[in-house]
C-alpha positions in Angstrom: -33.0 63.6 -50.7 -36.5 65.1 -49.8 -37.7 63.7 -46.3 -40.9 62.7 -48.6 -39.0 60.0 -50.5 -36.8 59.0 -47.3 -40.3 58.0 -45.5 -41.4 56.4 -49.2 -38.2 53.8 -48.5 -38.9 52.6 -52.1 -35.9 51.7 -54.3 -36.2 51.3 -57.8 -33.2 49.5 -59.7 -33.1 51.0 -62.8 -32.8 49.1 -65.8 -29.0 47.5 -66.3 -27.9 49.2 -69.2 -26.3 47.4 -72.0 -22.8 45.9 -71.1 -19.7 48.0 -72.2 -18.0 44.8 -73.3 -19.2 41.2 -73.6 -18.8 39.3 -70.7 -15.8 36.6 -70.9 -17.2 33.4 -71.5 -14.3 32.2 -71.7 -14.6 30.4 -68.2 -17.6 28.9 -69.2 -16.2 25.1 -69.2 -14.5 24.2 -65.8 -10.5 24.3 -65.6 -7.9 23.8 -62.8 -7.5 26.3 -60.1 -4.7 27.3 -58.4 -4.8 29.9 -55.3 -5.0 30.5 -51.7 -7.9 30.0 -49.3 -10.6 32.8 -49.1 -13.9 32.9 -47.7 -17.0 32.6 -50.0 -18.6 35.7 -51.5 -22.2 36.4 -52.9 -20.4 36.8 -56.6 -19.6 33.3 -56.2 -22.8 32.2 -55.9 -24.1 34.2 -59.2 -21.4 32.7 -60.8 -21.8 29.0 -60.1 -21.5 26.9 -62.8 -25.1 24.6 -63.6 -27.1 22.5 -65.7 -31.1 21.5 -65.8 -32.9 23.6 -63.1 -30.5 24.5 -60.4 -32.6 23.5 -57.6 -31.4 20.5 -56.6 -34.5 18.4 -57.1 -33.5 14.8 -57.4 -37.2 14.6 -59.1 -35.4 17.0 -61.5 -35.3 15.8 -65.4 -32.0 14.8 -67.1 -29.9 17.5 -68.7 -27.6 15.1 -70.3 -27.7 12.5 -72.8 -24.9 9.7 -73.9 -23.6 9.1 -77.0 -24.4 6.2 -79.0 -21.4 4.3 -78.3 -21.1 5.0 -75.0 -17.7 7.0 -74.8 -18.8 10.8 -74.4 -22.1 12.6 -73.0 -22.9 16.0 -74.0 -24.5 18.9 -71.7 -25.3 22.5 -71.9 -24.0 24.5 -69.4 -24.8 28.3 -67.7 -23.1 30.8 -65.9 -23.9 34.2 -64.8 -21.5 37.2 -65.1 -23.0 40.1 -63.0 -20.4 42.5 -63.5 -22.0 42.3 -67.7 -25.6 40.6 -66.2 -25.2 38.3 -69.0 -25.6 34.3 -68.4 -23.1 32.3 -70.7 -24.5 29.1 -72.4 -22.5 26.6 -73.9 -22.9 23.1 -75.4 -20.0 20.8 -74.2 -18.7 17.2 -74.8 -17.0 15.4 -72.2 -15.1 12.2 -72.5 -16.2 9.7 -70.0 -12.8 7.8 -70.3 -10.8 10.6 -69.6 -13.0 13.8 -68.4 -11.8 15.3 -71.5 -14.0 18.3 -72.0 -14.8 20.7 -75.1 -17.3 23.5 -75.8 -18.8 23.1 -79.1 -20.9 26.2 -78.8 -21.4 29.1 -77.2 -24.4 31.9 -76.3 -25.1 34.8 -74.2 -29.3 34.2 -74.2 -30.4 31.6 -71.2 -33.3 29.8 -72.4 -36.6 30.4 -70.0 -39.4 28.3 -69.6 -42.7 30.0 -70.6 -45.3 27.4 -68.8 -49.1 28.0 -69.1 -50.5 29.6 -65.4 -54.0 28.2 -64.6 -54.7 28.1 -68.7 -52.9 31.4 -69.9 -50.5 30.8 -72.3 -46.8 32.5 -72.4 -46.7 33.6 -68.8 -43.1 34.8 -68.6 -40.1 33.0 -65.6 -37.3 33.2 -64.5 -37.1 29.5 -64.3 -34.6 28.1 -66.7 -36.1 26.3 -70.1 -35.5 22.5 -69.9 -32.5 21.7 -72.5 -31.5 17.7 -72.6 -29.3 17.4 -75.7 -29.7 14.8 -78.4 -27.2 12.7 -80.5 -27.1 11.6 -83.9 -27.3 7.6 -84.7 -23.2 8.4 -85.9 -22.3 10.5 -82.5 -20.9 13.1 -85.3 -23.6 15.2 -84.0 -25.4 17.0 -81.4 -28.7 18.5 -81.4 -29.9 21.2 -78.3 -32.3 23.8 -77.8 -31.0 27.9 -78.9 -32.2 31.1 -78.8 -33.0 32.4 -82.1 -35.5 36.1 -81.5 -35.9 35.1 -77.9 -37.4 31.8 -79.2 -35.9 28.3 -79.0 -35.0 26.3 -81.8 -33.6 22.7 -82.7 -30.0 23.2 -83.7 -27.1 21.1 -84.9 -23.8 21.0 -83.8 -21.0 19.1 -85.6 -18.0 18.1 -83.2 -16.1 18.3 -86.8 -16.5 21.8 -86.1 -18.7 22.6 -89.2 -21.0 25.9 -88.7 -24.0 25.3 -86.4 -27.1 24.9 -88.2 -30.3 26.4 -87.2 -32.6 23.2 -88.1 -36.7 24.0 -86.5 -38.0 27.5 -87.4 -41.2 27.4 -85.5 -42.9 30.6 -85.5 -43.5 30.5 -81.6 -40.5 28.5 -80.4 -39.8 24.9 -79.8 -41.5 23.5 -76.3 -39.5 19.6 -76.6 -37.9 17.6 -78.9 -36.5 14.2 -79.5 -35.5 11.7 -82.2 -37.5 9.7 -83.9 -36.3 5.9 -83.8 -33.8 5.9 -86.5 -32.2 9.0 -85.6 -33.4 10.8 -88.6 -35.6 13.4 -87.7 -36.3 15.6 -85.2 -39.4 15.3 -83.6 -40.7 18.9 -81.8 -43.6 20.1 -80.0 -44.8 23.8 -80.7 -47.9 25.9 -79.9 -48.3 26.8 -83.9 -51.5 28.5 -83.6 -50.2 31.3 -80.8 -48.9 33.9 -82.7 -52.2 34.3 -84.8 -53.8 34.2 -81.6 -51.8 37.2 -80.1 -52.7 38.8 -83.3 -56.2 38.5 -82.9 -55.6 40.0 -79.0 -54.1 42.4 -80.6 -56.8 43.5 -83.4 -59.5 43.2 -80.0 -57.6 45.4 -78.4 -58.5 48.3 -80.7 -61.9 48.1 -79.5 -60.9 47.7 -75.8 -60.5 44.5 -73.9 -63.0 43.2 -71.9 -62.0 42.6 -68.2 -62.1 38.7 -68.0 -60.6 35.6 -67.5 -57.8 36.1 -69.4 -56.4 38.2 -67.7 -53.3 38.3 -64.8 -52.6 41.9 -63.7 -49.9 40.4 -61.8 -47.7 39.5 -64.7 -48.9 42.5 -67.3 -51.6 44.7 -68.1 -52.9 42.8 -71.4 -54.6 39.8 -71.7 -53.1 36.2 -72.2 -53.7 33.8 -74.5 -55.5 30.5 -73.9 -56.8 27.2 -75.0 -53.9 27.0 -78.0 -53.1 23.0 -78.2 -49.4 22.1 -78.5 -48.7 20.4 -82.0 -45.6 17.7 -82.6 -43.6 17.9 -86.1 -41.2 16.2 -88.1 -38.0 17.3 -89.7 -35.6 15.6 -91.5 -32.2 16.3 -89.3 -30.7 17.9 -92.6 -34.0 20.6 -91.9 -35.6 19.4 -94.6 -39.2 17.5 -95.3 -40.6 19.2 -92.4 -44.3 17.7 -92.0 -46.8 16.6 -88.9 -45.3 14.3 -86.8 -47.4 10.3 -86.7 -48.5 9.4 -83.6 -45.5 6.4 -83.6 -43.1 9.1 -83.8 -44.4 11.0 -81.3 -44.3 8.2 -78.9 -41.3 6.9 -79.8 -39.6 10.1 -79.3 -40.9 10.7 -76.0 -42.0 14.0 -77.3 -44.3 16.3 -75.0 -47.1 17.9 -75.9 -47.2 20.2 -72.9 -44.0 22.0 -70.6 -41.5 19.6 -69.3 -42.7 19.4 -65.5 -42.2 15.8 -64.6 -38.6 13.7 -64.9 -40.4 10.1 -64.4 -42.4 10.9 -67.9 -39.3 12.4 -69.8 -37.1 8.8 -69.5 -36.6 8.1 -72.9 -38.4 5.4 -74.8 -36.5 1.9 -73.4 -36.3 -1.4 -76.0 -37.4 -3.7 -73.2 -38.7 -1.3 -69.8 -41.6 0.5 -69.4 -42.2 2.4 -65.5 -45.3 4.9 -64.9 -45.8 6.6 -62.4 -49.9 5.6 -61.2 -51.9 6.7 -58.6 -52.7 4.0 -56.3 -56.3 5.6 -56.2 -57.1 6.7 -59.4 -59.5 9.4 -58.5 -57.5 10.6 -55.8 -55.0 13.0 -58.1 -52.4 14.1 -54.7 -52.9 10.3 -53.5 -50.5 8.2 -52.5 -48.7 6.3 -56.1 -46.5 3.5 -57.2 -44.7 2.7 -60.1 -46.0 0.8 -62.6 -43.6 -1.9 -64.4 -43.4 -3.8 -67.0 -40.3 -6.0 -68.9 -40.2 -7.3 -72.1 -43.7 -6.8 -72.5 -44.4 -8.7 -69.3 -45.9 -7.1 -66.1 -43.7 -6.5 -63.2 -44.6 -7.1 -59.6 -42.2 -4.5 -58.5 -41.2 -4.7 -54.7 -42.7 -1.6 -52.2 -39.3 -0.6 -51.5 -38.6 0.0 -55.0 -41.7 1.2 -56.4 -43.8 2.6 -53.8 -43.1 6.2 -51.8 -42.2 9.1 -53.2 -40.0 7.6 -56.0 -38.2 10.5 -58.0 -36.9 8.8 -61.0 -36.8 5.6 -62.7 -33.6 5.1 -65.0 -33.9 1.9 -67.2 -29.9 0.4 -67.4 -29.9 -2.8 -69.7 -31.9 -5.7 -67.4 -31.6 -3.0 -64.2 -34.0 -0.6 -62.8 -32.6 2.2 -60.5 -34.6 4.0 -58.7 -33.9 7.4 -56.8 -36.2 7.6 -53.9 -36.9 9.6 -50.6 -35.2 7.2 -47.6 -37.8 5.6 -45.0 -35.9 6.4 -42.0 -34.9 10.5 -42.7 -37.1 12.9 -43.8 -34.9 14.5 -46.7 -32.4 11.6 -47.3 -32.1 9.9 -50.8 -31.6 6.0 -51.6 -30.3 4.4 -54.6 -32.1 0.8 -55.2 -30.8 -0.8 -57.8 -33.7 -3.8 -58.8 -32.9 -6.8 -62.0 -36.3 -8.9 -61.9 -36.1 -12.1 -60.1 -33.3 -10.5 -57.7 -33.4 -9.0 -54.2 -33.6 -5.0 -54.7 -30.1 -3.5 -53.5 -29.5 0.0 -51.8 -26.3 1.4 -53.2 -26.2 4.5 -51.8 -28.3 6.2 -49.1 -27.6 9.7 -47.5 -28.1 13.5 -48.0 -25.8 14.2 -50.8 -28.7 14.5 -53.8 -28.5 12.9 -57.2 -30.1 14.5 -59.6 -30.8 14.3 -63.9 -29.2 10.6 -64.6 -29.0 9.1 -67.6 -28.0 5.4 -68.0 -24.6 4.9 -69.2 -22.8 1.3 -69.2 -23.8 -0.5 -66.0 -23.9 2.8 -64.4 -25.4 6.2 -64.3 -24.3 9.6 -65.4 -25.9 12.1 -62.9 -25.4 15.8 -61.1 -23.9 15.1 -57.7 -24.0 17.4 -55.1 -24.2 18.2 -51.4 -24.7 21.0 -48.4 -21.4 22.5 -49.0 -20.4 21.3 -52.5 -22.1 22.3 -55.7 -22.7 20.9 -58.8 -20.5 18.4 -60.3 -21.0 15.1 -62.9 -20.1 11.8 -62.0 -20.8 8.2 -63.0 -22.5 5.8 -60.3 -22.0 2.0 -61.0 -24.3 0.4 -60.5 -22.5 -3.3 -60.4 -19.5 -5.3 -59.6 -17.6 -4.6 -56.8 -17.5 -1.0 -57.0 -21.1 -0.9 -57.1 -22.6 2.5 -55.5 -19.2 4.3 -56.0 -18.4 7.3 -57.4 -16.3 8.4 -60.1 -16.0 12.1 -60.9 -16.3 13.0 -64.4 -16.3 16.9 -64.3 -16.2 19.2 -61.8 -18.3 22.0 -62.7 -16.9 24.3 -59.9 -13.5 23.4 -59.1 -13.0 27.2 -57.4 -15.3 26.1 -54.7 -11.8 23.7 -53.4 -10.4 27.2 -52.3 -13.3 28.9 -50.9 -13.8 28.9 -47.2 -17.5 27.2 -46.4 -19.0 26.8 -43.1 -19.8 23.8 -41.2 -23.0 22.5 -41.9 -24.9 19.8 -39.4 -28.6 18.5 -40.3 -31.2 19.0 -37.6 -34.3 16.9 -37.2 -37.5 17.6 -35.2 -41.0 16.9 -34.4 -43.4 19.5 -34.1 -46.5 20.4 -31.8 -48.6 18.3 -34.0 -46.2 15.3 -33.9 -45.2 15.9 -38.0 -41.2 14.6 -38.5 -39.3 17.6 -40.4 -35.8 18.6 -41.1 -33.3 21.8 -41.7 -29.8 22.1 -42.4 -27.9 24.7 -40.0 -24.6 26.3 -41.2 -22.4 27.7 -38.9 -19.8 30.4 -39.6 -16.3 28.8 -40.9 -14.8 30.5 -38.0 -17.2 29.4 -35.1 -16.0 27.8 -32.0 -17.6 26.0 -29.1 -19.2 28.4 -27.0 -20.0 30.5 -29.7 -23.4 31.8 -30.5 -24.5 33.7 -33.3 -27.5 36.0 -34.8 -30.0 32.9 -36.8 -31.2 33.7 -40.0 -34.1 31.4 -40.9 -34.1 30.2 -45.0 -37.2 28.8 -46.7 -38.3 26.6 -47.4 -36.6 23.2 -49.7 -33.0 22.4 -48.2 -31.5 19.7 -50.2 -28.0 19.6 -51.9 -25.9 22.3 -52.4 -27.1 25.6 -50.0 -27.1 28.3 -52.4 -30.2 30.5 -51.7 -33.2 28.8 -50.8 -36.0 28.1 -52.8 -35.7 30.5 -55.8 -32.5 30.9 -54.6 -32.6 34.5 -53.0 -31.2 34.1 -50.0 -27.8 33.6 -49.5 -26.5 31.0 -47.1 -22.6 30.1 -47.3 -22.2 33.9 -47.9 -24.6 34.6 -44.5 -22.6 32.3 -42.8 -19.0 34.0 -43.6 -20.3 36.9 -42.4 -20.8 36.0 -38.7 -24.6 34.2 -39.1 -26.1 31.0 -38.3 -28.2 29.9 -40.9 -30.8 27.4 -40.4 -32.2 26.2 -44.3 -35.9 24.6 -43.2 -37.3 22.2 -45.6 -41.4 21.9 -45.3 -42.9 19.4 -44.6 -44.3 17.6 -47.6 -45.2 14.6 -46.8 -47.4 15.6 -44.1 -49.4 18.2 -46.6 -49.2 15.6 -49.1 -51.1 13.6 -46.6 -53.3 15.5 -45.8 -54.6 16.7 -49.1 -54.7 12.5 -50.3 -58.7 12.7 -50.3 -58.6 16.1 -52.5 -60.1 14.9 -56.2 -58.6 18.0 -58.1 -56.4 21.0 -57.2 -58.6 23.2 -56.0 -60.2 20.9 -53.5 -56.5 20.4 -52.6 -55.9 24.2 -51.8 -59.6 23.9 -49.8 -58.0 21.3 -47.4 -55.0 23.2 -47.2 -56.7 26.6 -46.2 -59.2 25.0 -43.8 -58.8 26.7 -40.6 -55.6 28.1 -42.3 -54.6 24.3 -41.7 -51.2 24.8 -44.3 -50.1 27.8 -42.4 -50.5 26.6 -38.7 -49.1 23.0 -39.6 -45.5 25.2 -41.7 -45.3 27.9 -38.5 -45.7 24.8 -36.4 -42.4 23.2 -38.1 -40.7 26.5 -38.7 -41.0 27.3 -34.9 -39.7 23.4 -33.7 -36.6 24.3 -36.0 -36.0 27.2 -34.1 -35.7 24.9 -31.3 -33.6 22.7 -32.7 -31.4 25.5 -33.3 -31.6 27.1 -30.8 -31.1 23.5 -28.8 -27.8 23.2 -30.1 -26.0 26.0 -28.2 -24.6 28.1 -31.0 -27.4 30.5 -31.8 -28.6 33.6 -29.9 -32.2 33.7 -29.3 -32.4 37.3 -28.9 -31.0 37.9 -32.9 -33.2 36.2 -35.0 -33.5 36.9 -38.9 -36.5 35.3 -41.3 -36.5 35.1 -44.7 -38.9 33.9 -47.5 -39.7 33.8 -51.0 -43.0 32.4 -52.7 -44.9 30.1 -50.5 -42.2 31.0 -47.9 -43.5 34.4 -47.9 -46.8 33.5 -46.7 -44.8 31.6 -44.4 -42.7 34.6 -42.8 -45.5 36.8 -42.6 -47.9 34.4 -40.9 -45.2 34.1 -38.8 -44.4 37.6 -38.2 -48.1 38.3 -36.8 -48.4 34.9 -34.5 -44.7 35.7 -32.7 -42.5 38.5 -31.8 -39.5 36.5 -31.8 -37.8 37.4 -34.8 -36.0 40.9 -35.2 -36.0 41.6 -39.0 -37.0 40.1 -42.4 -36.3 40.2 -45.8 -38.6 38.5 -48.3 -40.1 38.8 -51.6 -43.8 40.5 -52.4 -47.1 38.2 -52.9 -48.3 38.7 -49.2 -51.3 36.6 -48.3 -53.2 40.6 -47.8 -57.1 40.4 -48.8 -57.5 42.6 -51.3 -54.0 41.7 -53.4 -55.1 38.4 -53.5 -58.6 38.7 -54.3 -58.5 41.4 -56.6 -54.7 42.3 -58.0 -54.1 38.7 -59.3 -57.4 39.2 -62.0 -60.7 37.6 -61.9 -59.5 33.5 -62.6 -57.4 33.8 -60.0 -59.9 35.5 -57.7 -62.2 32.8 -58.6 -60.5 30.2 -57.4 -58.8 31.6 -54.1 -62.8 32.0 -53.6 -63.3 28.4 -54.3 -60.2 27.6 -51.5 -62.5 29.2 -49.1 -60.7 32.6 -49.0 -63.5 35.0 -48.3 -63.5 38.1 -50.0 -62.0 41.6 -48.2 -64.7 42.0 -45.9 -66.5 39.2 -45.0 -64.3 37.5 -42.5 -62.2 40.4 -40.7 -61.2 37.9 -37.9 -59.5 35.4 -40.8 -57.9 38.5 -42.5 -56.7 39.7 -39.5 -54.7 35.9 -38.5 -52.7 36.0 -41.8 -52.5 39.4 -43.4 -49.6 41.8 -42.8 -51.6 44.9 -44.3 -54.5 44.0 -41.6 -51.6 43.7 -38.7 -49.4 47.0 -39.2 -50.4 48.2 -35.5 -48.8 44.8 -34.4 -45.8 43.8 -36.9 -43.1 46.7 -36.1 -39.9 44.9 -37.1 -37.9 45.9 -40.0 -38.9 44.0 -43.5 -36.7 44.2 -46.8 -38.8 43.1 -49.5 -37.2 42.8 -52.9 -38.7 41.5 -55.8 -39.4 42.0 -60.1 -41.6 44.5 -61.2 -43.9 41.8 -62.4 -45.1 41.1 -59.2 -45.4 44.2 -57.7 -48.5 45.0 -57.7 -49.1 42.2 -55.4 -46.7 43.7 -52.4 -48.5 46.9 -52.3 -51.3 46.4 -50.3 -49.3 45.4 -46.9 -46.5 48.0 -48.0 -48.5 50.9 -48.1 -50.3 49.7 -44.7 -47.0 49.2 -43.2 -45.5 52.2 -44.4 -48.4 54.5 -43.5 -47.7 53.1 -39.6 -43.9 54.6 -39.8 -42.8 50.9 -39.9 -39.5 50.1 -41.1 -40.0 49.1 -44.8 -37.8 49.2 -47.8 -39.4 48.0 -51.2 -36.3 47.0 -53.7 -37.8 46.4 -57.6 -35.7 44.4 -60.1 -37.0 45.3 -64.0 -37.5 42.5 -66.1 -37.8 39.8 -63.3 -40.7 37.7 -62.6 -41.4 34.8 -59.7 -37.8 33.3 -60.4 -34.6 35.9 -60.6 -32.9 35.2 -63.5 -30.3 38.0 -64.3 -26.9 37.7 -62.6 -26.7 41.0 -61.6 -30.1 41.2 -59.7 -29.3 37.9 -58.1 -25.7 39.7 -56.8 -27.6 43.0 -55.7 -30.5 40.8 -53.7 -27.3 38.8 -51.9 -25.7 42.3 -51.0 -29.1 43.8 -50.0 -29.9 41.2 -47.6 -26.8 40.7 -46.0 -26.7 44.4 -45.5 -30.1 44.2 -44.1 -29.4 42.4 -41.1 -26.0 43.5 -40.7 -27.8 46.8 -40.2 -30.6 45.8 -37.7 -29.3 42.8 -36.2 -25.4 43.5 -35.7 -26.1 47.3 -36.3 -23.3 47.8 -38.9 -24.1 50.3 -41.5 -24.7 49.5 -45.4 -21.8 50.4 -47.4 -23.3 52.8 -49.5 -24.1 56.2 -48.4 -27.7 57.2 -49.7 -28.6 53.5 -48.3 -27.0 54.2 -44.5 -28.7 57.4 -44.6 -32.5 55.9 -45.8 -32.2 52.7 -43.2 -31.4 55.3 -40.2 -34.3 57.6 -41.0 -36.3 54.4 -41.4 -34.9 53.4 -37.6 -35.2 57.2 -36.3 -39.2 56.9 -37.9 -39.9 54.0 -35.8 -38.7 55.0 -32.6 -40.8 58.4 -33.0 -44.2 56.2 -34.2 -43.7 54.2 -30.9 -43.2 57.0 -28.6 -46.2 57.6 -26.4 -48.6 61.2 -27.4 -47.6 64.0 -25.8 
């Protein structure tokens, strides 16, 4: 290798080929496991079984629905191979009696969510497409979202085991569906008018485009589409009579017109509730909000501990409401109330462990269960009697993770500089003793049930821990940004109070650095070997970071770097717009602001060694502060997935961003060389470069 391309320190993944064979889907439902003991791997991560989002939102919408008599619930299921980099899909039915579980269909296409970005339409994610399964009024059936061209469609699925039948054939996919009362149609939501749109792009394109608002060079090189309504239609659930839904039926189904984005608005239609979210001030849009409740037609006055706070979801369970809200008393913590009107409003359960998607079953709730060190699993929460607020386990998605070796995890709390309450979740290696200290790395920047990767999931933690780290999971502070954009009467004047003397940046670096304290408080971290990591807003984050303190000694993140000319100019003209209207100035005009967050304007200063890894969508984005940091001999490596966008989405990238980064600071914290030879041989030219660009003129 040429000593040109060594000092590039760019690493271009080429695109996966086509798998040799089909990967085994085989595993795809959950079975016993029998085995000894071994410690967690970053191929068990990628391969974790989930529903819905994977985040662990307890805000989250449900990805399960109940059958009509109440003895089975059906959900669709993933899991990545990354030895094939194909995800498995499958539809299965589980008895709630017994935990009796069946596939009744099976894929190799993961669904993802397309949602409009600031108007343009079709903006590609990694982000999985939201996929709640539907039953017929008999429970012979079962209706879910598949991939037919890369678009989803309504299909049915017998449990007879007749052939599945393809039932919606919307020319540009299917964005929701639902029901309509009787159960005998299917009610969707579709942007019909986009394809003649892109056609028309297409037909202006011959002339040459004009450079507008249309326009996201971070995502493509081609304009988007915009200002396409969504329209809802009707189906007979044979896939016949197929006409424009009524306005009844669109309400009754609960249908969207828009991308699924909020779980209080997808409840189903309820006989005898209805619960809105409303803003206590109605001109306010990030103001503080209540629910709104009504029973039986009637207005509810619904207690503040029920209805006021951040509520996440509001399941309707016969003459029950329960609510999933955050705790008073813990930043981070999750209660359970359980309200009938004219009763005092019980807390069933109150802790970490997050519950997430629920559906009402019989006196109960069917929901995703899960906690620091336990992923994913399905259980039923009653929700009266004497057993109220227990579990029961109805499937364990991820039964392997019984005979994998976790590390301890211990939930920190702090107060920062500016007297805002935070928390973080530090893991400790499974074989740590007392007295032992460790090299931190720092994850951003949600922590709440199962620790998989951070937010976007890129970062490894149980995996990081195994191999000798501390890792300390920081969740932001919401409550305090929340706050202080209350007054904010759209987004944009939201992102102007955020950016306002950089107020969003000092107040996160403020409760990033009183985590390291915590840490660092508790005796089993080494302040000299610290790690940061950080994807999205957590980029911004780490570099901030990086320029305000030297205390960290590497970092791996993703691109999108708050550099002035990247985010004024490489994100296209509506996005330049209205980072303008935040109060970013353009390149130029306010040096001394550039110089406070941006890593290409600090490359005399910032000389530890970054990893950035990230798709080739969002490239263009990182180059600004590479090539600045680069040009300075400073340790940089640039790793580009194809096909990936702001969310990771093929297993095998997801496994080679997990190896990457534990490699990463294996190499410059622990100094242990990578495995592979070309990559030992790049990172010690890159450490050989910076020693010589520090060395004084001779």
């Amino acid at each position: 290798m040429s000593r040109r391309l060594l000092r590039l320190a760019v690493t271009v993944l080429a695109a996966a080929p086509a798998p040799l064979f089909a990967a085994n889907c085989d595993d795809l439902l959950p079975s016993a496991v029998t085995g000894h003991q071994r410690l967690i791997s970053s191929a068990d991560l990628v391969r974790v079984r989930e529903t819905g989002w994977g985040d662990g939102d307890p805000g989250a919408p449900p990805p399960m629905s109940v059958s009509p008599d109440g003895k089975r619930f059906a959900v669709v299921l993933r899991r990545g191979d990354p030895e094939t980099n194909v995800t498995c899909v499958g539809l299965a039915v589980i008895e709630l009696a017994s935990g009796r579980a069946r596939l009744l269909d099976v894929s190799q296409t993961m669904l993802r969510d397309r949602a409009p970005w600031n108007g343009l339409l079709g903006m590609p994610s990694g982000r999985p497409l939201f996929n709640q399964p539907h039953w017929s009024p008999d429970g012979g059936s079962v209706f879910y979202l598949r991939s037919t061209k890369d678009q989803p469609q309504v299909w049915r699925v017998d449990l007879a085991g007749s052939p599945t039948v393809k039932i919606t054939h919307a020319v540009d996919g299917v964005i929701h569906f639902g029901l309509s009362s009787d159960g005998q149609r299917i009610i969707y939501s579709s942007r019909a008018g986009l394809a003649a749109a892109r056609e028309k792009l297409i037909a202006e394109g011959r002339r040459g485009w004009v450079y507008d608002n249309r326009f996201a060079p971070i995502y493509g090189r081609e304009p988007y589409v915009s200002g396409v309504p969504a329209s809802a239609f009707s189906i007979g659930i044979g896939a016949t009579g197929e006409r424009p839904a009524t306005a009844e039926e669109i309400n009754e189904s609960g249908v969207r017109l828009g991308e699924v984005s909020d779980a209080l608005e997808l409840q189903p239609p309820d006989r005898d509730w209805r619960v809105s979210p409303v803003l206590v001030r109605s001109d306010r849009p990030f103001g503080p909000s209540r629910l709104s409740v009504s029973y039986q037609g009637h207005p509810l006055k619904c207690p503040d501990r029920v209805c006021a706070g951040k509520v996440y979801a509001a399941i309707p369970v016969g003459p029950m409401l329960a609510v999933l809200r955050e705790a008073d008393r813990h930043p981070g913590d999750l209660n359970l109330i359980v309200w009938r009107p004219g009763h005092v409003a019980r807390v069933l359960r109150s802790g970490s462990d997050v519950l997430s998607g629920c559906v009402a079953g019989a006196d109960a709730l069917i929901c995703l269960e899960e906690g620091a060190t336990r992923p994913p699993r399905i259980v039923r929460v009653a929700l009266s009697g004497r057993g109220a607020g227990q579990l029961q386990l109805l499937l364990d998605l991820n039964p392997e993770f019984d005979h994998l070796i976790l590390g301890r995890v211990r939930r920190l709390y702090w107060t920062d500089a500016n007297g805002i309450a935070a928390y973080g979740d530090l893991t400790l290696p499974p074989d740590h003793h007392p007295g032992d200290r460790h090299p931190l790395i720092i994850v951003q920047y949600q922590s709440c049930g199962f620790l998989r990767g951070g937010s976007g999931n890129e970062y490894p933690i149980h995996p990081l821990a195994a191999r000798g780290y501390a890792v300390l999971s920081i969740n932001q502070p919401r409550h305090a940004i929340a706050k202080k954009g209350a007054d904010a009467v759209d987004m944009n004047a939201f992102q102007a109070k955020m950016y306002e003397n950089l107020w969003q940046r000092r107040a996160l670096l403020a409760a990033l650095d009183a985590g390291i304290d915590a840490a660092l408080a508790s005796a089993t971290v080494d302040p000299d070997h610290i790690g940061l990591t950080g994807m999205s807003d957590g980029v911004m984050t780490a570099a901030f970071a990086l320029i305000q303190h030297p205390r960290y000694r590497a970092a791996a993140m993703g691109a999108g770097w708050l550099d002035p000319v990247s985010y004024t100019s490489v994100v296209g003209p509506l996005f330049s717009d209205m980072v303008a209207s935040w109060g970013l100035p353009a390149a130029e005009a306010d040096p001394k602001l550039w110089r406070q967050v941006s890593l290409a304007r600090n490359a005399d200063r910032v000389k530890i060694p970054i990893l950035v890894q990230t798709g080739d969508a969002e490239l263009r984005v990182g180059l600004e502060g590479y090539e600045a940091l680069r040009r300075a001999k400073r340790p940089i490596e640039l790793i580009v997935y194809p096909d990936e966008y702001h969310n990771k989405w093929q297993p095998a990238h997801l496994l080679a961003m997990y190896e990457s980064c534990i490699e990463w600071f294996d190499f410059w914290l622990k100094g242990v060389p990578p495995s592979d030879p070309e990559r030992a041989k790049r990172w010690a030219a890159l450490a050989a470069q910076s020693v010589a660009a520090d060395q004084p003129a001779q």
